[in-house]
C-alpha distance (Angstrom), angle and dihedral (degrees) to the residues before:
residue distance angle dihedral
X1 . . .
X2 3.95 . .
X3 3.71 89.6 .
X4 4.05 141.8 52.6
X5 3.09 157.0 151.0
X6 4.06 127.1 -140.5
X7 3.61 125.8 -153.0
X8 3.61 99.5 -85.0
X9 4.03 85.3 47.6
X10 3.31 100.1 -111.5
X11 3.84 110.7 165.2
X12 4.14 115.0 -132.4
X13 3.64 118.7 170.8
X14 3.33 111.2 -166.0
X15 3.82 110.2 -146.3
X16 3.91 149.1 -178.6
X17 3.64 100.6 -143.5
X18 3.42 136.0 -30.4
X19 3.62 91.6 -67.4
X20 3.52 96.7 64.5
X21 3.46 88.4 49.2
X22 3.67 102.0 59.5
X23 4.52 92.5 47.4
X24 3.90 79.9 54.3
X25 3.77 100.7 40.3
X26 3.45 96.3 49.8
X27 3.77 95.0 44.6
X28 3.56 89.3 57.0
X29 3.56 83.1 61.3
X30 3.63 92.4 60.6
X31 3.75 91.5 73.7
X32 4.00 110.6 73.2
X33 3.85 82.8 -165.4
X34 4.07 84.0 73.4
X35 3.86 96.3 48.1
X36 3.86 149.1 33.0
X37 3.94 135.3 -147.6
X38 3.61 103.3 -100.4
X39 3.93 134.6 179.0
X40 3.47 125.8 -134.9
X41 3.77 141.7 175.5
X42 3.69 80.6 -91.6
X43 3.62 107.8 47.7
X44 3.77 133.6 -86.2
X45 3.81 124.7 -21.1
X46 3.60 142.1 173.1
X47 3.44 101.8 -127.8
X48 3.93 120.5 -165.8
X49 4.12 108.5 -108.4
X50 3.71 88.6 -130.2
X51 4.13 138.0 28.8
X52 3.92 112.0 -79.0
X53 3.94 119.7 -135.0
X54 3.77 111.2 -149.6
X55 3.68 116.3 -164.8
X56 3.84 122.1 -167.2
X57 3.90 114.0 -169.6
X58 4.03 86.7 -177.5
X59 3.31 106.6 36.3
X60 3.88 91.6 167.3
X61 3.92 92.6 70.6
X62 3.69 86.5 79.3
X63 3.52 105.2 151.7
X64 3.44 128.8 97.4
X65 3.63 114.6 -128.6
X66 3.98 97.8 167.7
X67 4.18 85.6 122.6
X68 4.29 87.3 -163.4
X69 4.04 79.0 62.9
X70 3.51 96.2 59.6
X71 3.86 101.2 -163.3
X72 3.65 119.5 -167.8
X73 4.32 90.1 -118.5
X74 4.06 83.3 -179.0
X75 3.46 98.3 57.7
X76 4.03 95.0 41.2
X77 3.99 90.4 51.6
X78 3.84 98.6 53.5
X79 3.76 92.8 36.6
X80 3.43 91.5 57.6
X81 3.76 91.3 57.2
X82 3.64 86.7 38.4
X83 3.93 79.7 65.6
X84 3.70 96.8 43.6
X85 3.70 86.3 58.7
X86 3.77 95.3 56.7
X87 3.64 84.8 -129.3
X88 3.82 120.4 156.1
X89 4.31 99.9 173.0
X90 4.21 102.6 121.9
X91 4.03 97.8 -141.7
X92 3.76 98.4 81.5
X93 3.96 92.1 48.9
X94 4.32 91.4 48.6
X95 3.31 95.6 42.2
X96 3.94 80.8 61.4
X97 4.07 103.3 34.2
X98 3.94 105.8 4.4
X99 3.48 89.3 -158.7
X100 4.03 98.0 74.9
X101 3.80 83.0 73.5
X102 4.65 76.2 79.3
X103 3.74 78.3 70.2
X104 3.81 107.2 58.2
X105 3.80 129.4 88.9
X106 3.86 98.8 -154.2
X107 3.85 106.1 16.7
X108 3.83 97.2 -104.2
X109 4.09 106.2 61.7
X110 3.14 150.7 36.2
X111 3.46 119.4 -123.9
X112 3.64 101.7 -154.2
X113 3.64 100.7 32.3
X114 4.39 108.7 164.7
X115 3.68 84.6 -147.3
X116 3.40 106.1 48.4
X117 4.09 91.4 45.4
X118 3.53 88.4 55.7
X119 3.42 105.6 49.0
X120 3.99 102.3 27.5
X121 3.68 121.3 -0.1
X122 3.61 98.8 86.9
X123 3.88 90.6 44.0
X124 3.79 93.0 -104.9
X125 3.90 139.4 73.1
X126 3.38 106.4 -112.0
X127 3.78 98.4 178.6
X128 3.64 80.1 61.8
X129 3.62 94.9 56.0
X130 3.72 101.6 43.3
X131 3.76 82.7 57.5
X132 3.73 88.1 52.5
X133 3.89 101.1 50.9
X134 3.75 90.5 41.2
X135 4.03 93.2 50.3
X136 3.62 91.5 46.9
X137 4.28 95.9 40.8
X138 4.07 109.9 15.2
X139 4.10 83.6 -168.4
X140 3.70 99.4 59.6
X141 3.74 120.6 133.0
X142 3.79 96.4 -168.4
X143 3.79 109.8 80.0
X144 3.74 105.9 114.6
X145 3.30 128.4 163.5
X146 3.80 120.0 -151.4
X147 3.97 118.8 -145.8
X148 4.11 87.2 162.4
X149 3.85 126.6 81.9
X150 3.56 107.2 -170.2
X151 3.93 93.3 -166.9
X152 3.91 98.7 59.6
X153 4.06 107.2 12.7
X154 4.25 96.3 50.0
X155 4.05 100.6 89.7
X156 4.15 92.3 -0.7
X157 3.54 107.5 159.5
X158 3.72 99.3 -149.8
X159 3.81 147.8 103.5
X160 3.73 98.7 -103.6
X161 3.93 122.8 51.4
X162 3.61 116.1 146.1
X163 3.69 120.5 -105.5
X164 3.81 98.0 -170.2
X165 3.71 97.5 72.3
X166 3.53 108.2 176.4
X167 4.24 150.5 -10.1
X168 3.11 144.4 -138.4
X169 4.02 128.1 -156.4
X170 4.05 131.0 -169.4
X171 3.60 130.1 168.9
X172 4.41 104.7 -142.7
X173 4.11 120.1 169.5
X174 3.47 83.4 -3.5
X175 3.97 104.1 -56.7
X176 3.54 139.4 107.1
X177 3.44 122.3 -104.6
X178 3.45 127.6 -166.3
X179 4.55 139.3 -171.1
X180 3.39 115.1 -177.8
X181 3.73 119.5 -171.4
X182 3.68 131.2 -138.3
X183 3.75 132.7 -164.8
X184 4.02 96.2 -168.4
X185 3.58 124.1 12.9
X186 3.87 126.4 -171.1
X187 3.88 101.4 -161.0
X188 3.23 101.7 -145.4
X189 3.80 107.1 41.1
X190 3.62 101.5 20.3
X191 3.98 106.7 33.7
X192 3.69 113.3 22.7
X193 3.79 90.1 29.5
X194 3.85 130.9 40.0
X195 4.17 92.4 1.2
X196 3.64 88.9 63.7
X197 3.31 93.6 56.7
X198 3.82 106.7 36.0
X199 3.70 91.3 42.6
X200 4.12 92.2 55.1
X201 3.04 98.4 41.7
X202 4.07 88.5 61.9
X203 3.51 85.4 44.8
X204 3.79 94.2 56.7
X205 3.54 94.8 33.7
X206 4.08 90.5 60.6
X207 3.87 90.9 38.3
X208 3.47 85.9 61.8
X209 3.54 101.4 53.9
X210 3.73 85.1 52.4
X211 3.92 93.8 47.3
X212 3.77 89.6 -137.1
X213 3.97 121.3 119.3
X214 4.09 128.1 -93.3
X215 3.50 116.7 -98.2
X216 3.78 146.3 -173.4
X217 4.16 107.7 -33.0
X218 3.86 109.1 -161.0
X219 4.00 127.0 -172.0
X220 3.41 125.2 -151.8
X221 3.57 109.1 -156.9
X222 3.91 120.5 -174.4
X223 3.74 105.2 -167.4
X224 3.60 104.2 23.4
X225 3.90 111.9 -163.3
X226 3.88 160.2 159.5
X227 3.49 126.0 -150.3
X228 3.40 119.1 -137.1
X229 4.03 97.9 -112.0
X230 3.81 138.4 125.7
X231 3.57 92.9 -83.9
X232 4.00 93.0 53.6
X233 4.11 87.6 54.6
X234 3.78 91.8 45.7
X235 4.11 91.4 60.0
X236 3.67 109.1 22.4
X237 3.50 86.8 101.1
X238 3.25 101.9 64.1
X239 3.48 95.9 95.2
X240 3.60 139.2 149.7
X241 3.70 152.1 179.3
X242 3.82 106.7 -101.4
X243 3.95 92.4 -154.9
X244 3.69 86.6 65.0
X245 3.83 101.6 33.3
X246 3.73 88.1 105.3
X247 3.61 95.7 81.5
X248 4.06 97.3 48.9
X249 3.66 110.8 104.4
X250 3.72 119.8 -112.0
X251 3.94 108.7 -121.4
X252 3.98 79.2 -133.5
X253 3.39 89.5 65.8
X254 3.55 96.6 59.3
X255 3.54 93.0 52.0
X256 3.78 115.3 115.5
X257 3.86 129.9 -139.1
X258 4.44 119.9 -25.6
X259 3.62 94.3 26.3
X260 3.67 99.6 165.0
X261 3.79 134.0 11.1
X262 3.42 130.0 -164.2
X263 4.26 100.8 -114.7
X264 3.69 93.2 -150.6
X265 3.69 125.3 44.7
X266 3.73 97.5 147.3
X267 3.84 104.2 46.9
X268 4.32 91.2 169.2
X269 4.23 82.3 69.3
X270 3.60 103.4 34.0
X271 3.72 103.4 90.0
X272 3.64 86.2 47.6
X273 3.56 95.5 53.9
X274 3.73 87.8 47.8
X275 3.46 97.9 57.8
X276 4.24 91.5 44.2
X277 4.14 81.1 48.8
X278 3.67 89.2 58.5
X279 3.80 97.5 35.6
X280 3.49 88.2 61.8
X281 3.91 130.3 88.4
X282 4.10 103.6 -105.8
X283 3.73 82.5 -141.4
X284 3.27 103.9 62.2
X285 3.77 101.5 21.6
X286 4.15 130.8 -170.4
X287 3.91 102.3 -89.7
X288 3.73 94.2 177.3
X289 4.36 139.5 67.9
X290 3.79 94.6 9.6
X291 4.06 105.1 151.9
X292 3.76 104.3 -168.2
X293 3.79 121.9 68.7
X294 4.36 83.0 -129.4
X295 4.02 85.3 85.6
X296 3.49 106.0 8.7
X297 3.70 102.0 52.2
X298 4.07 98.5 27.5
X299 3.90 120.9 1.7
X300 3.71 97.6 54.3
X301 3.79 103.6 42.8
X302 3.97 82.4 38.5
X303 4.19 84.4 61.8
X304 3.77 90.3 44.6
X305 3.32 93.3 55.9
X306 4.08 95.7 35.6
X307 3.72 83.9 51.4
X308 3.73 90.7 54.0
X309 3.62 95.8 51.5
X310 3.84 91.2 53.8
X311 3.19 86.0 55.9
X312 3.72 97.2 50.3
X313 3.59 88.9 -127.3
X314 4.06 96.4 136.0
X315 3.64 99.4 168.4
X316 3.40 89.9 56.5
X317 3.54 95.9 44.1
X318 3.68 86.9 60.6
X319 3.72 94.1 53.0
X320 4.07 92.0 60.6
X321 3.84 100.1 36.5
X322 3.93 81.9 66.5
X323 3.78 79.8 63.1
X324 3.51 98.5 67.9
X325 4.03 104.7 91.1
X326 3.93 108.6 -159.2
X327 3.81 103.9 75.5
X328 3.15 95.7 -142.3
X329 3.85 105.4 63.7
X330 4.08 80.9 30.1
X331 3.65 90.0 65.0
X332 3.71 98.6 39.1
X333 3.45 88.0 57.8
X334 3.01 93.9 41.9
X335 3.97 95.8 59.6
X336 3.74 96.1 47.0
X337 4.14 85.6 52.0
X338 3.47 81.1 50.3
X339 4.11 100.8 54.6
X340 3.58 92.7 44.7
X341 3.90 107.7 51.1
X342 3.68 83.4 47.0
X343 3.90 91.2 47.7
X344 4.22 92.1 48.4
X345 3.92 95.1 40.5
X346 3.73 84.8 51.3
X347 3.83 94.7 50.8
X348 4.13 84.6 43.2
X349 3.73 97.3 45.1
X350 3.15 99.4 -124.8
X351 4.09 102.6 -33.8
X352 3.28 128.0 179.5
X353 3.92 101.7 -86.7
X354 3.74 98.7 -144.5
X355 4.07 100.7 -79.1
């Protein structure tokens, strides 16, 4: 069963990969007994009537392949790094989706940047010392990391106040596990979209350090939601019976050969190829001497080929999303390439697309 309910109703849906989870999440939505209309400072939801559990056993599959979804897999990737970086600067993000720029207070931050409140905001690296504790005890049951400042985000009247508020890592039968809690969590953008991504990525990232395997990734959300948007009447209908949802096919499944690669395999020069990633100009990006399949094997081709699109120069873009070697981000990108060239060459009837 890949979906219950406890005594005190607590939702859990128990999933493969993100994937799984949005089929499930949005047929839980199908039920008004499991929700309520709510308002928000962003317009109506239906918000879950209690907090939703969401339990990845491959957290690694982190793409979403669900092509009536139509996630941005460019943005995700290189936001994720973004992350890793404990960067909080706004121009690599809009150059990406120019929409984040909603999101900042003075045009040039982000207020509530994961990243950045790792790494910096509480004037230490905590990344870094989660790593530590769990090198030097494997059993500890103390490494939290704090997204929430109770001094300046309780009652901040702003654009940007971190919903992820805190997590929680443990190292069992030699893997990392990882809970990550969530005040307010849009299911479609936040949850089943750039969360599952961000989040695992951190995950892996740390499990590398600590040369032990990924685990099981579970997200605590506290107001579960959808708003009532475009997006939410483009994929409510992908419903299904949960009793049966065993024998749907995982789009993972029907992914052919490198489906996923490990993005670090030389953790002592990652951060330093994160921070010549980001000192770069994203449009014309470092092709040569990267190390770790992160920007070798995805984030670079992934520019070529975002950088192509921009351009409107499809065939091209075509040429360098072949480039990217795990199939899975490979065919994501390759999909939303897809959507748009056929988008622009219908609004330019048939145009010469750049080659």
């Amino acid at each position: 069963n890949n979906f219950s309910v406890s005594r005190n109703r607590m939702k859990v849906i128990n999933a493969r990969n993100v994937n799984d989870a949005l089929l499930l999440g949005l047929d839980l939505f199908q039920d008004p007994r499991n929700f309520r209309e709510q308002e928000s400072r962003n317009g109506t939801t239906y918000e879950a009537l209690e907090p939703v559990t969401t339990v990845y056993s491959n957290p690694w599959e982190r793409v979403m392949l669900v092509k009536l979804r139509d996630a941005n897999p460019f943005f995700h990737f290189i936001e994720g790094l973004w992350m890793l970086a404990g960067r909080n600067d706004l121009k690599p993000l809009t150059y990406l989706l120019k929409s984040m720029e909603d999101f900042s207070d003075d045009g040039k931050t982000l207020w509530g940047a994961y990243g950045y409140r790792w790494k910096s905001y509480f004037y230490k690296d905590q990344i870094k010392l989660v790593i530590e504790m769990l090198k030097a005890n494997p059993d500890d049951r103390r490494c939290v990391l704090q997204m929430w400042d109770a001094n300046k985000d309780l009652n901040r009247q702003g654009k940007d106040v971190p919903c992820n508020t805190t997590i929680y890592f443990k190292i069992r039968d030699n893997k990392l596990n990882m809970t990550v809690c969530n005040r307010s969590n849009d299911m479609l953008w936040g949850a089943y979209g750039a969360n599952a991504v961000h989040m695992s990525m951190l995950q892996e990232y740390i499990a590398s350090h600590l040369r032990v395997q990924i685990g099981t990734y579970r997200q605590v959300s506290d107001s579960f939601h959808v708003y009532h948007t475009e997006l939410w009447e483009r994929v409510k209908g992908l419903e299904i019976d949960p009793w049966t949802y065993s024998d749907i096919k995982n789009p993972y499944d029907l992914l052919e050969g490198t489906v996923y690669t490990n993005f670090m395999t030389r953790p002592e020069v990652f951060d330093w190829e994160l921070d010549r990633f980001f000192s770069m100009d994203l449009m014309h990006p470092y092709e040569d001497a990267w190390e770790n399949p992160a920007f070798r094997d995805i984030a670079i081709p992934m520019l070529l080929t975002y950088n192509a699109h921009k351009e409107k120069n499809y065939a091209k873009a075509y040429r360098e999303v072949m480039k990217i070697l795990p199939n899975d981000w490979m065919t994501a990108c390759f999909d939303w390439i897809k959507k748009r060239d056929a988008s622009w060459t219908l609004n330019n009837k048939g145009e010469n697309n750049g080659e």
